[in-house]
C-alpha positions, 0 to 999 in steps of 0.5 A: 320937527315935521317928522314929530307931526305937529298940530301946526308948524310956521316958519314965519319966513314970509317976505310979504302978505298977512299969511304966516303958513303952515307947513305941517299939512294940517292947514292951521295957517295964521293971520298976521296983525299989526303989519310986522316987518316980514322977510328981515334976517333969519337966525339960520343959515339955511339960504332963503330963510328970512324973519318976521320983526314984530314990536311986542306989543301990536304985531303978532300973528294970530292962530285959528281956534281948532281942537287940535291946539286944545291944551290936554295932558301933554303937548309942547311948542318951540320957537327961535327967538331975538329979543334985540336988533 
């Protein structure tokens, strides 16, 4: 997915704090809102990943407003998600 040059790129694997990073080099970090549940199992297998539990309808994590996120003739987003415990 990095090699692709993302805008932004957040694993949300956080264990604590109100950060989730942004790790395409682009400093588009977010803020999370609503104290989630951070560091839960991850969906992957790859060791030392974790997940952020949000309750859908107060928690989130809340994205910079920058150009680079402007909706123009192209673009794409990703995500893994689990919608049960």
């Amino acid at each position: 997915m990095l090699a692709d040059s993302p805008a932004g790129f957040r694993r949300m694997d956080e264990t604590a704090g109100s950060t989730a990073a942004d790790s395409s080099g682009h400093g588009h970090d977010q803020t999370w809102v609503g104290a989630p549940t951070l560091g839960g199992d991850a969906l992957t297998t790859v060791p030392g990943d974790a997940s952020a539990a949000l309750n859908g309808t107060t928690q989130y994590a809340d994205a910079p407003t920058s150009a680079d996120f402007a909706v123009g003739a192209h673009g794409s987003a990703e995500a893994w998600i689990q919608t049960t415990a």
